[in-house]
Each structure stands twice: as C-alpha cells, then as structure tokens.
C-alpha positions in Angstrom: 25.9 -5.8 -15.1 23.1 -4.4 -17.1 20.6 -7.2 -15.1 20.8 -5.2 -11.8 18.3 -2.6 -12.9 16.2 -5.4 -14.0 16.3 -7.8 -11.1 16.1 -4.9 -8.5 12.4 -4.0 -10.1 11.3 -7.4 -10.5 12.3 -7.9 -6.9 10.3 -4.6 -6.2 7.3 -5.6 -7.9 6.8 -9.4 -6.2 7.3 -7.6 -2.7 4.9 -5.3 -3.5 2.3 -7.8 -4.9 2.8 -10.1 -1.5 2.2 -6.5 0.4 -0.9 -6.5 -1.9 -1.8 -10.5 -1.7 -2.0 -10.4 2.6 -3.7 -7.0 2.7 -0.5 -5.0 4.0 -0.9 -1.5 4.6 1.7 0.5 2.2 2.0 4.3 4.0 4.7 5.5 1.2 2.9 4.4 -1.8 -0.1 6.4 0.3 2.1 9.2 0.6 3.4 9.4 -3.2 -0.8 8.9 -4.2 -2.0 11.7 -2.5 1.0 14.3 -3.4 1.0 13.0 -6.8 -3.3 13.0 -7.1 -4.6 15.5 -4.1 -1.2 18.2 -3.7 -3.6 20.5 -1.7 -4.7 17.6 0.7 -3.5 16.8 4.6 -2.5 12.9 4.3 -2.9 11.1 7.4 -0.5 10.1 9.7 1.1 6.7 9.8 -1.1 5.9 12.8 -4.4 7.1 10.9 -3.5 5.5 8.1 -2.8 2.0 10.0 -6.3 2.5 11.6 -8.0 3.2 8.6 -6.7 0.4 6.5 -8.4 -2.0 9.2 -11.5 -0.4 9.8 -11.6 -1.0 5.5 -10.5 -4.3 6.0 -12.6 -5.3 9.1 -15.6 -3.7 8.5 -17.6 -4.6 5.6 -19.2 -8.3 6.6 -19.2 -11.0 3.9 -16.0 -9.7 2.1 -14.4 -12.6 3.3 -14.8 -16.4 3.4 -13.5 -17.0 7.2 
C-alpha cells in the first residue's frame, strides 16, 4: 500500500487550502512558523492568536466585496 503516504498528504493539503479558502485561523502552523522563523520569540496564546486573526480580517475596509 505504497498510495497511503500519497493520499494522506493530498488529503492534508486540500484541508489545508479550504482552511486557507474561508479565512480559518491555523494556531499549529502559527506555532511551527514562529519556532521554526523567530526561536527567541513569545508566540501568542490560542486566544490571542484567535483575536488577532479577526482584528486582520475585520479591520482593513474595502478588502472585501460584502
């Protein structure tokens, strides 16, 4: 069964491009960023990190059509 490997990252990669596609927030891939890109840096918590994705989201007027 050589096609599990395969079929298990191509599953990976469409739930992570509908996470992408309706604008859901994805703490762990936040989590692997910053230790992989800022090791010395405090990430935020899940709650700050919730919060900050919709202030991004909300808060700049004209990014979206409705």
């Amino acid at each position: 069964m050589r096609s599990w490997p395969k079929l298990r990252t191509g599953v990976r990669a469409i739930g992570e491009a509908t996470r992408r596609i309706i604008g859901a927030p994805d703490y762990e891939r936040y989590l692997a960023h910053m230790r992989r890109l800022h090791p010395a840096a405090h990430p935020l918590t899940r709650d700050q990190f919730a919060r900050q994705c919709l202030e991004d989201r909300y808060s700049r007027p004209g990014s979206r059509c409705c």
